[in-house]
C-alpha positions as CSV (number, residue, x, y, z in Angstrom):
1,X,0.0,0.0,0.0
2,X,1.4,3.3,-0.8
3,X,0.2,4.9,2.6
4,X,2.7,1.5,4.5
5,X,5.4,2.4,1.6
6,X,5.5,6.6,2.6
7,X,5.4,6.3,6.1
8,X,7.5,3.0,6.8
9,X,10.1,4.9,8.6
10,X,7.7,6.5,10.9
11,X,5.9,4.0,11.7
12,X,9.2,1.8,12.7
13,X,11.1,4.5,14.4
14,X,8.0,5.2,16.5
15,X,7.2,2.0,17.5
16,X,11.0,1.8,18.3
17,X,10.8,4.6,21.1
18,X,7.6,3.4,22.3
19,X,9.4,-0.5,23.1
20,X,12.2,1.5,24.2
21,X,9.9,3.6,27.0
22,X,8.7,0.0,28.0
23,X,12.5,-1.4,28.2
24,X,13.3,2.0,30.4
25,X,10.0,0.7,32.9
26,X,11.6,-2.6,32.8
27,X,15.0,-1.2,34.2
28,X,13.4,0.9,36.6
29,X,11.2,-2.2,38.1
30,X,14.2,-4.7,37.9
31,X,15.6,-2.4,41.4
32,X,12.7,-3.9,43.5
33,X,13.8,-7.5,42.2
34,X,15.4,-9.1,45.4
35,X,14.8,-12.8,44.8
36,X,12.3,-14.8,43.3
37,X,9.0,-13.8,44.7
38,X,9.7,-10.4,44.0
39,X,10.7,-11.2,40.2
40,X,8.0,-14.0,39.8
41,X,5.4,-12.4,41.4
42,X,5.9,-8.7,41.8
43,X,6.3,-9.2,46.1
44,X,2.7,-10.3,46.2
45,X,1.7,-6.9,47.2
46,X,0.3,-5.3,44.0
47,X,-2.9,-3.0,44.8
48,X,-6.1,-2.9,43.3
49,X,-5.7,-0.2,40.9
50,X,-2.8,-2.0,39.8
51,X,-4.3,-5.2,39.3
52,X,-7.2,-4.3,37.7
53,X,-4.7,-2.6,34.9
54,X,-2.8,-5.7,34.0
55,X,-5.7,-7.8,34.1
56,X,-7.7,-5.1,31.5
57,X,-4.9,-4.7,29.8
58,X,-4.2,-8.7,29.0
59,X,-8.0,-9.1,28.8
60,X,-8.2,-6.6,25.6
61,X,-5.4,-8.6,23.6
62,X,-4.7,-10.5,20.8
63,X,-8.2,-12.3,20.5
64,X,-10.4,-9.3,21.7
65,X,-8.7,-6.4,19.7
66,X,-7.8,-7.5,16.1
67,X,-9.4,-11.0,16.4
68,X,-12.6,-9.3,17.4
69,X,-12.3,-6.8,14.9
70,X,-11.8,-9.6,12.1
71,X,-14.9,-10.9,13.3
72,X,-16.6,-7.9,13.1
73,X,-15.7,-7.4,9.3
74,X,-17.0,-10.8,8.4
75,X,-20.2,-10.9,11.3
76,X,-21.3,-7.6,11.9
77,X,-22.1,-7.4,15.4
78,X,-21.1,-10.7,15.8
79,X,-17.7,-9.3,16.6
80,X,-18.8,-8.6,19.8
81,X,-18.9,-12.1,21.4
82,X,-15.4,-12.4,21.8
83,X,-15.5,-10.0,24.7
84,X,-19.1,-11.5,25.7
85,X,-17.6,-14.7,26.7
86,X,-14.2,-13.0,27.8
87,X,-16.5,-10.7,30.5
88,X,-18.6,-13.6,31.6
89,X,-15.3,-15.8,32.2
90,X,-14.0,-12.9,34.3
91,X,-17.1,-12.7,36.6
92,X,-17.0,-16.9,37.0
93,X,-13.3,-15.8,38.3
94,X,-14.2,-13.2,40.5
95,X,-16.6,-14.5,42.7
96,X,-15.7,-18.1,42.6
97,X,-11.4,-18.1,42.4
98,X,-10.2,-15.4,43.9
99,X,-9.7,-16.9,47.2
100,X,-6.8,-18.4,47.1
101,X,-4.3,-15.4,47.3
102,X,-3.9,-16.4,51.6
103,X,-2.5,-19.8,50.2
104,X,0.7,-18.8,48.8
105,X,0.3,-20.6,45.5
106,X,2.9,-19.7,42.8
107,X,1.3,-21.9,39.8
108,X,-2.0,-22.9,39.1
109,X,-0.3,-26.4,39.4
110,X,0.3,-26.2,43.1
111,X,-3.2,-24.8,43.6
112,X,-4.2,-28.3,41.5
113,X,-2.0,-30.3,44.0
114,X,-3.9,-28.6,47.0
115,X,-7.4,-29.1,45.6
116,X,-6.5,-32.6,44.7
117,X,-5.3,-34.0,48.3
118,X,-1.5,-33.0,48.1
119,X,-1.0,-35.3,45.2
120,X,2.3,-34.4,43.8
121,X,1.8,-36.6,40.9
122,X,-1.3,-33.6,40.2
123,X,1.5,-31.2,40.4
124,X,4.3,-32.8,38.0
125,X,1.5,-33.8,35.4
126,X,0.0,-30.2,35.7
127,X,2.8,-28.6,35.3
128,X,3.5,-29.7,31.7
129,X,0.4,-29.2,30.6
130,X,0.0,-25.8,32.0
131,X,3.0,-25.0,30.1
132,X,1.5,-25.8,26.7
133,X,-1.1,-24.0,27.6
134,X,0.6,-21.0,28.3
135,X,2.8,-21.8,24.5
136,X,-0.6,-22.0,22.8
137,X,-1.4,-18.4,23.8
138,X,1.9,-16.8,23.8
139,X,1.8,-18.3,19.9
140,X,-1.8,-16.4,19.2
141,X,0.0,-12.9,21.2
142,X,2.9,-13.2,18.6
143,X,1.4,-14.3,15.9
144,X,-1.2,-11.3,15.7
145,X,1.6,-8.8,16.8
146,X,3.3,-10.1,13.9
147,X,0.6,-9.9,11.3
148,X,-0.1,-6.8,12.5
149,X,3.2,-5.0,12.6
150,X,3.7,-6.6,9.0
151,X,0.7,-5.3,7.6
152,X,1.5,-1.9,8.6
153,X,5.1,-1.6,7.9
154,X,5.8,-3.8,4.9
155,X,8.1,-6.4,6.1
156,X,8.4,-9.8,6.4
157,X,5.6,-11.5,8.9
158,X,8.3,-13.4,10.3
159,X,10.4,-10.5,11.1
160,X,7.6,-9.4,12.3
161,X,7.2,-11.7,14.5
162,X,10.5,-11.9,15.8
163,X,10.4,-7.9,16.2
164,X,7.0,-8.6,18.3
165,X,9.0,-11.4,20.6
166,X,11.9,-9.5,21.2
167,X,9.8,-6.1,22.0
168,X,8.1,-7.4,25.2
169,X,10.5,-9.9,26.4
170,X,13.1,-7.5,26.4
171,X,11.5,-5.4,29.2
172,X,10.0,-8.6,30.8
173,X,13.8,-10.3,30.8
174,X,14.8,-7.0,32.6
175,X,12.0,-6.4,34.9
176,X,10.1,-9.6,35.5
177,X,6.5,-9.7,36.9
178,X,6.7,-5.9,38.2
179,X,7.7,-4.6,34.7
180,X,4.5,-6.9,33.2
181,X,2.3,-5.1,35.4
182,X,3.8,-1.7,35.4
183,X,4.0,-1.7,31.4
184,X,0.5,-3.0,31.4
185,X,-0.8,-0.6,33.5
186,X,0.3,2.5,30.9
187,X,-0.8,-0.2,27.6
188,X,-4.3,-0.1,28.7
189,X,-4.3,3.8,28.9
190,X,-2.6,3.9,25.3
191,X,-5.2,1.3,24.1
192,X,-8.0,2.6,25.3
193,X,-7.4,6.2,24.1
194,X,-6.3,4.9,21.0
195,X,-9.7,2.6,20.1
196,X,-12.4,5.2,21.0
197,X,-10.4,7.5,19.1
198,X,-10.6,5.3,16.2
199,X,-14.3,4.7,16.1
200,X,-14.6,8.4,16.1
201,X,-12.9,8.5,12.6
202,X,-14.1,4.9,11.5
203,X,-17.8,5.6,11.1
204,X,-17.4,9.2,9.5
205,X,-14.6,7.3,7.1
206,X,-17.3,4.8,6.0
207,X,-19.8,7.3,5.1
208,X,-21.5,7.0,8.1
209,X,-23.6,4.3,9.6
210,X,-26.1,4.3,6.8
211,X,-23.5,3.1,4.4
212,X,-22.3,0.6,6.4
213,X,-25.9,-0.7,6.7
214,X,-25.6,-0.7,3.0
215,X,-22.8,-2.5,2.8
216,X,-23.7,-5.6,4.3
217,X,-27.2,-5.2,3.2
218,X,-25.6,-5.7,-0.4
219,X,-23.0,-8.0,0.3
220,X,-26.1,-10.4,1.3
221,X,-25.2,-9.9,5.2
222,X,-28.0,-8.4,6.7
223,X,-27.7,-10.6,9.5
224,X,-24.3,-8.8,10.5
225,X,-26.4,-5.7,12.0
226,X,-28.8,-8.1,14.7
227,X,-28.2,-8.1,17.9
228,X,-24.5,-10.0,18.1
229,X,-25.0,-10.4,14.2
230,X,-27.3,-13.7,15.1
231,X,-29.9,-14.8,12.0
232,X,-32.4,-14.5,14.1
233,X,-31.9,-17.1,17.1
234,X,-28.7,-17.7,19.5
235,X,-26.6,-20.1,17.0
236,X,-24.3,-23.1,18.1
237,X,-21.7,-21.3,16.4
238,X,-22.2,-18.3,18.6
239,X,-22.7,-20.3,21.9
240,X,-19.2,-22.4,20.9
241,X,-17.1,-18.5,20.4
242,X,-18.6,-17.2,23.9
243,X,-17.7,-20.2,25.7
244,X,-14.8,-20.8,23.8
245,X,-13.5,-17.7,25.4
246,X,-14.9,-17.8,28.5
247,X,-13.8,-21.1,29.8
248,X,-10.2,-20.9,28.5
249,X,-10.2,-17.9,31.0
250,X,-10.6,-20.0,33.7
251,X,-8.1,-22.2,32.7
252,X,-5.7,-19.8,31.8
253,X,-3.2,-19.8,34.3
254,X,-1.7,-16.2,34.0
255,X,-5.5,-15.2,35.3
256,X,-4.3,-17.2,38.3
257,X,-1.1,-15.1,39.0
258,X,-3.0,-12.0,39.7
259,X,-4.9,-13.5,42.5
260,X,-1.6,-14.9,43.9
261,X,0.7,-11.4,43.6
262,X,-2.3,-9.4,44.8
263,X,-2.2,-7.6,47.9
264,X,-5.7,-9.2,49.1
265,X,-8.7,-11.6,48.3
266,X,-10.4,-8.6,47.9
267,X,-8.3,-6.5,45.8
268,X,-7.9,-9.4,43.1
269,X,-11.9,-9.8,43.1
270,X,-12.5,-6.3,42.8
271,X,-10.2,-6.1,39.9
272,X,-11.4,-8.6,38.1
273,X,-14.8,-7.6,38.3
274,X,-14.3,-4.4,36.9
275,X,-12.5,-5.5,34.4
276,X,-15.0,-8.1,33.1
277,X,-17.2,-5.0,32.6
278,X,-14.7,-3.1,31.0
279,X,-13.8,-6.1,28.5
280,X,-18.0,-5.9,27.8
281,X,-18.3,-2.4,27.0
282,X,-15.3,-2.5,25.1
283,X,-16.1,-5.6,23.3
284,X,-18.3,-3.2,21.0
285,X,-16.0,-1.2,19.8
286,X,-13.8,-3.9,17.5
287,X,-16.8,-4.7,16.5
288,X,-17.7,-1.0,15.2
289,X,-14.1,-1.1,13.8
290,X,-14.8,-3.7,11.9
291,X,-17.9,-3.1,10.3
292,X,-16.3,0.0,9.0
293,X,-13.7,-1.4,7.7
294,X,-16.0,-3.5,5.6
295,X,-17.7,-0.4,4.4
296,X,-14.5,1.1,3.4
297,X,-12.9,-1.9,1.5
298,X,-16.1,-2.6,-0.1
299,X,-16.3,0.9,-1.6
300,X,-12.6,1.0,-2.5
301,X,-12.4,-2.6,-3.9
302,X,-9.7,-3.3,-1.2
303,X,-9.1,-7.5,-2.0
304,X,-6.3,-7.9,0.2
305,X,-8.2,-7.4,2.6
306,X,-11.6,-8.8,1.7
307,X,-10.2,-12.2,1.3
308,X,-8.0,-11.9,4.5
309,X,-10.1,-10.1,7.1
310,X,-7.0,-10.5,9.9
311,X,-5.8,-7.2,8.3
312,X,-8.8,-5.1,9.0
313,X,-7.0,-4.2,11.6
314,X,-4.0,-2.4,10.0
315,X,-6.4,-1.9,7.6
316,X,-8.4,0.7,8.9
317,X,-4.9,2.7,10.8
318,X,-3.5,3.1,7.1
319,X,-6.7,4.3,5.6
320,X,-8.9,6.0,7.8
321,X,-6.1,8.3,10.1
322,X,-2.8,9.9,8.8
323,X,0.4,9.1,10.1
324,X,0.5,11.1,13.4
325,X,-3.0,9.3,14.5
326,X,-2.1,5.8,12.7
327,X,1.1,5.8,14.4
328,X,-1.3,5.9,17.8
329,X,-3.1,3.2,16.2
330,X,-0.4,1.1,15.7
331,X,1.0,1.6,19.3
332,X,-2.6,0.9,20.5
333,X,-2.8,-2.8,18.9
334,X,0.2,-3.7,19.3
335,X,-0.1,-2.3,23.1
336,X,-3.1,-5.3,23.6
337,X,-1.0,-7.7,22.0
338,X,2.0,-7.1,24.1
339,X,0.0,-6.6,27.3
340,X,-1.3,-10.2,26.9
341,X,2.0,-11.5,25.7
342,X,4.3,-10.6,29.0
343,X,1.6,-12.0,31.2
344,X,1.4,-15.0,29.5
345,X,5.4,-15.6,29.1
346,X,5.8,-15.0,33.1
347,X,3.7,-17.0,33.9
348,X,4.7,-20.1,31.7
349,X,8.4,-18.8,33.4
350,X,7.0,-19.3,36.7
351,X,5.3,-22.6,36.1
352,X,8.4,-23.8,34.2
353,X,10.8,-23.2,37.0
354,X,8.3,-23.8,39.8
355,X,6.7,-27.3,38.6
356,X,8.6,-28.6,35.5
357,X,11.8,-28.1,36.6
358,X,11.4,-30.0,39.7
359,X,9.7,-32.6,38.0
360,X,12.7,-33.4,35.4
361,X,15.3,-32.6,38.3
362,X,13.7,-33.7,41.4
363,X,15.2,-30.5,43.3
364,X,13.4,-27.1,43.6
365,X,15.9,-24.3,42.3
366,X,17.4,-22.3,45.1
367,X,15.7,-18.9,46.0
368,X,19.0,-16.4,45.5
369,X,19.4,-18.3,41.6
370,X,15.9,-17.6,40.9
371,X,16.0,-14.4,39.0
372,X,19.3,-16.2,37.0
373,X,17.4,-19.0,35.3
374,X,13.7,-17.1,35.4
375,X,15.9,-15.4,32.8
376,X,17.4,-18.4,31.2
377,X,14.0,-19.7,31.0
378,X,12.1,-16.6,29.8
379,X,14.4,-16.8,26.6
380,X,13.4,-20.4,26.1
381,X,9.4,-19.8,26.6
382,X,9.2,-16.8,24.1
383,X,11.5,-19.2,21.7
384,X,9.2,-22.4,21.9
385,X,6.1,-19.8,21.3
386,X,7.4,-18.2,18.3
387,X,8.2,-22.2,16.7
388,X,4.1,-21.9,18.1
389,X,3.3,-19.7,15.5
390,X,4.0,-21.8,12.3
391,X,0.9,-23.0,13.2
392,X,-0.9,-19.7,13.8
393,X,-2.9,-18.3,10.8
394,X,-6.5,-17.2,11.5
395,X,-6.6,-15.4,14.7
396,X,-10.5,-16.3,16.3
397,X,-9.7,-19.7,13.9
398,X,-6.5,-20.2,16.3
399,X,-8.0,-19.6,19.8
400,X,-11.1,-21.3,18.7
401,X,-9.4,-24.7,17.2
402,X,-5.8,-24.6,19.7
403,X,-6.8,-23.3,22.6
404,X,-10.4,-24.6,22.7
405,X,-8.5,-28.0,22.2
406,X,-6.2,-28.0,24.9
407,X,-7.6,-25.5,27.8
408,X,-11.3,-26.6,28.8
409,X,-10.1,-29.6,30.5
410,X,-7.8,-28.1,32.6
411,X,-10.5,-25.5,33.4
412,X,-12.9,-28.4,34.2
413,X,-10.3,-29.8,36.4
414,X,-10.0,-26.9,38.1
415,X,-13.9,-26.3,38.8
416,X,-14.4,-30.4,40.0
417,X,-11.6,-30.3,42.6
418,X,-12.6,-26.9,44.3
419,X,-16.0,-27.4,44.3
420,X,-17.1,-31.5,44.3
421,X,-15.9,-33.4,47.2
422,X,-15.7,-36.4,45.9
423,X,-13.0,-35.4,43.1
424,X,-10.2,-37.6,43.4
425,X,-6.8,-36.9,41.8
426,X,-7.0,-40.0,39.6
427,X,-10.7,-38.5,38.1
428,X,-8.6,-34.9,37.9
429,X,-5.8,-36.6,35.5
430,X,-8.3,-38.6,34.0
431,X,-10.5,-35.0,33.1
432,X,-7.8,-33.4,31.8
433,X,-5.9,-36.4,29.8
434,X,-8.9,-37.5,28.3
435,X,-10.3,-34.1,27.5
436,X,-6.8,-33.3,25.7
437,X,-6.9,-36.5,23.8
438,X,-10.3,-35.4,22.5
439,X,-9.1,-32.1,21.7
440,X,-5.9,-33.6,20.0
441,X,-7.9,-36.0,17.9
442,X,-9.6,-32.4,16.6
443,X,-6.7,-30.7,16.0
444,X,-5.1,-33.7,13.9
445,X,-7.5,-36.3,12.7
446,X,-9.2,-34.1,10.2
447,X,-12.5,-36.4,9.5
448,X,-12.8,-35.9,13.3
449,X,-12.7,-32.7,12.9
450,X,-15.2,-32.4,10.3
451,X,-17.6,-34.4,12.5
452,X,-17.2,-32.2,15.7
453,X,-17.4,-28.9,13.9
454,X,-20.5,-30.1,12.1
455,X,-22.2,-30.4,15.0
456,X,-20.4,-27.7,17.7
457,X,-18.6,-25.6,15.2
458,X,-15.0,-25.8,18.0
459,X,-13.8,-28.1,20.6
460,X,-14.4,-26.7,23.5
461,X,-17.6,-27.4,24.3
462,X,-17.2,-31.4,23.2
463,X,-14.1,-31.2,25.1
464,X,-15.5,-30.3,28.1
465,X,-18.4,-32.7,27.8
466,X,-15.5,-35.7,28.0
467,X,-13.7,-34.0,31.0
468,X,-16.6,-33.8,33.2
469,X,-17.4,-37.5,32.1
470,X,-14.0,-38.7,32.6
471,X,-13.7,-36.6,35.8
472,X,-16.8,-38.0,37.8
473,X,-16.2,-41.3,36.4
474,X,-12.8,-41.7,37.2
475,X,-12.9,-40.1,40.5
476,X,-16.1,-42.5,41.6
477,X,-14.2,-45.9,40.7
478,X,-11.2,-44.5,43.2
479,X,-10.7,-43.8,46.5
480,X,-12.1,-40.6,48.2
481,X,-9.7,-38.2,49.3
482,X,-8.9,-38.4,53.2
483,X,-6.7,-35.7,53.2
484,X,-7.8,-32.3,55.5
485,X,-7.0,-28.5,53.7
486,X,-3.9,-27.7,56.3
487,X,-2.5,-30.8,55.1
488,X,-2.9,-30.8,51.4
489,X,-1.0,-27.4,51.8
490,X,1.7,-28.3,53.8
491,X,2.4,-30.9,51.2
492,X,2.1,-28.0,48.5
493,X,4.7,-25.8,50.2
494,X,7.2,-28.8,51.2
495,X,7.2,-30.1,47.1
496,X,8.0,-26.5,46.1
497,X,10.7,-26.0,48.6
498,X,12.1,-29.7,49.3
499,X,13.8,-32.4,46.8
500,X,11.0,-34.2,45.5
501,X,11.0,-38.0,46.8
502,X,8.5,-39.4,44.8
């Protein structure tokens, strides 16, 4: 595009100084860094107003920002649902998992041992799959940042890519959890600000909203102006997105780190509730985005864009603002995609050092070489992520088919051993390995696919259909759990401190 080709330069050398503002935050939080609860988890002290930044900030990311705004180019209103089922996942969070801050967890994987009786083997198994998860969504981060940055600048997507990596985990390397939610905390402002300031030009751009009525109207789309773009009725396929979304919150376990670095129960709940009504309110605005953006490249005969809708994005920075405001544009997407990014790559650190480590070593890393090989590790997260995103192509297409797949289950896990007492740790391993086997036999087996996507358009619903199943079964055919609360977490805190003896 000419607009890309005349202001490269600018649009490089300011997205330059705005990483480099982020690295100087890093530097400046890397001083408060005295071992490994202070790198990992920022003290545990973080306030409410601080918390309910990073959370906001992660919550408006890859998925809900240009993934959302794709969606809203091809359904309407329908781009909404993204942050439907992200806001509802956020309220099931609040006011049923953010009590565990008083524990001391530092991995969702040590709050599974403690739910599931102590059982180490919970922990080690956990661990690895918590991991994944955390790969799967650090891919999505990078791989929108990537297309996005591309897009808009004219190079290579891989470069892109690789520029996206290095931008946030250079500050994150420096500054560890405190720089994640410090940097956050000024993304969201920067994203915020730059979104509403966007709709304010998209709509005028478009020829106002009767022309994007017009637009879909003649593009036989009508449906995309209802009420979350639905045809009429609540669809499968609609249902499927929301909870998509909404249950891989849950099971996300970089959600979990705020509750554990927060100051208080309170302050985590709190945070997360506003946040959830943030992510709603916001949730319309892709969607507006969007729609415009179909308006415009409909009237300008814009193909690149019309058969990839992942750019409407950029799209709509080069076309509708001029460089000054499109630069804001730019550092506003790639500000939700890097504010998700850093909180997912500390905590797949944390759960890497914390549980996998000890699992493959049987030792628990000393506290004062913490910070040396959270380091070491961060390097070797953001690497196996970016290998993550030769398979990342559509963005709603990716979190819908990879992280449907593999996430539910663990969510569903998650849900059975806090709240049925009759879980056992054999029915947990059970929920989540035959949940992930299901969600493998998507991702791979193609006629399965076919089949499952006939009938729920995703995995995540099926998935978690075979987790609960597998869960109650397998924990009624085993032996109840005799263990009291103070002593599954005395056995938490001895396997993160001790040599393991399994």
């Amino acid at each position: 595009m000419d607009f890309t080709t005349n202001h490269q330069t600018f649009f490089i050398v300011g997205f330059l100084v705005y990483i480099a503002c982020m690295i100087v935050i890093g530097i400046l939080s890397s001083r408060k860094n005295k071992d490994g609860d202070d790198y990992l988890l920022a003290g545990r002290k973080l306030p409410f107003i601080v918390i309910l930044g990073t959370v906001t900030a992660s919550l408006i990311g890859t998925g809900s920002s240009m993934g959302a705004t794709a969606n809203g180019f091809r359904l309407g209103w329908g781009g909404s649902l993204y942050g439907l089922g992200g806001a509802l996942g956020m309220f099931v969070l609040a006011f049923f998992f953010c009590t565990e801050r008083d524990y001391k967890f530092m991995t969702l994987s040590e709050e599974m041992q403690f739910r599931y009786g102590g059982s180490k083997t919970v922990r080690k198994v956990m661990g690895f799959f918590m991991f994944i998860a955390e790969i799967a969504w650090l891919g999505n981060h990078m791989n929108g940042g990537g297309t996005y940055l591309s897009f808009i600048t004219g190079i290579d997507n891989v470069l892109a890519r690789v520029i996206t990596m290095v931008g946030f985990g250079v500050y994150v390397l420096i500054g560890g959890y405190l720089a994640v939610v410090m940097t956050d905390c000024v993304q969201v402002i920067l994203l915020l600000a730059g979104f509403l300031l966007i709709v304010f030009q998209a709509i005028p751009a478009a020829g106002g909203w009767e022309s994007i009525q017009t637009a879909y109207i003649a593009a036989g789309k009508p449906e995309a102006l209802n009420f979350y773009g639905l045809a009429g009725s609540i669809t499968i396929a609609a249902i499927s997105l929301a909870f998509t979304v909404g249950i891989s919150q849950i099971g996300t376990p970089s959600f979990r780190t705020r509750v554990y670095s927060a100051a208080s129960n309170g302050a985590a709940k709190k945070a997360f509730i506003l946040s959830g009504i943030i992510l709603f309110l916001f949730s319309f605005i892709p969607a507006i985005i969007g729609m415009s953006g179909f308006a415009i490249a409909t009237q300008n005969g814009a193909d690149a864009v019309l058969k990839n809708p992942n750019y409407t994005f950029a799209f709509v920075a080069t076309q509708v603002l001029g460089p000054t405001l499109g630069l804001l544009f730019l550092i506003a997407g790639l500000s939700a995609t890097l504010s998700s990014a850093d909180s997912d790559a500390m905590a797949g650190v944390t759960i890497l050092l914390v549980d996998v480590y000890s699992t493959i070593t049987g030792k628990a890393i000393p506290k004062e070489k913490m910070v040396f090989w959270s380091r070491i590790t961060l390097v070797i997260t953001l690497l196996l992520a970016f290998m993550a995103t030769m398979f990342a192509q559509d963005i709603i297409g990716y979190i819908s088919n990879v992280v449907g797949s593999l996430i539910p289950s663990i969510a569903v896990m998650m849900i059975l051993g806090k709240y049925w007492k009759r879980a056992t740790w054999q029915g947990g391993l059970a929920c989540v390995f035959c949940g992930t086997i299901f969600g493998l036999l998507y991702l791979f087996v193609k006629p399965f696919q076919t089949g499952v996507a006939g009938v729920f358009t995703g995995p995540a619903i099926p998935v978690s259909i075979v987790a609960i199943l597998a869960g109650v079964i397998g924990s009624l055919v085993t032996k109840k759990i005799q263990v009291s609360e103070e002593v599954a977490l005395r056995m938490v805190i001895e396997s993160r401190e001790q040599t393991n003896k399994d």
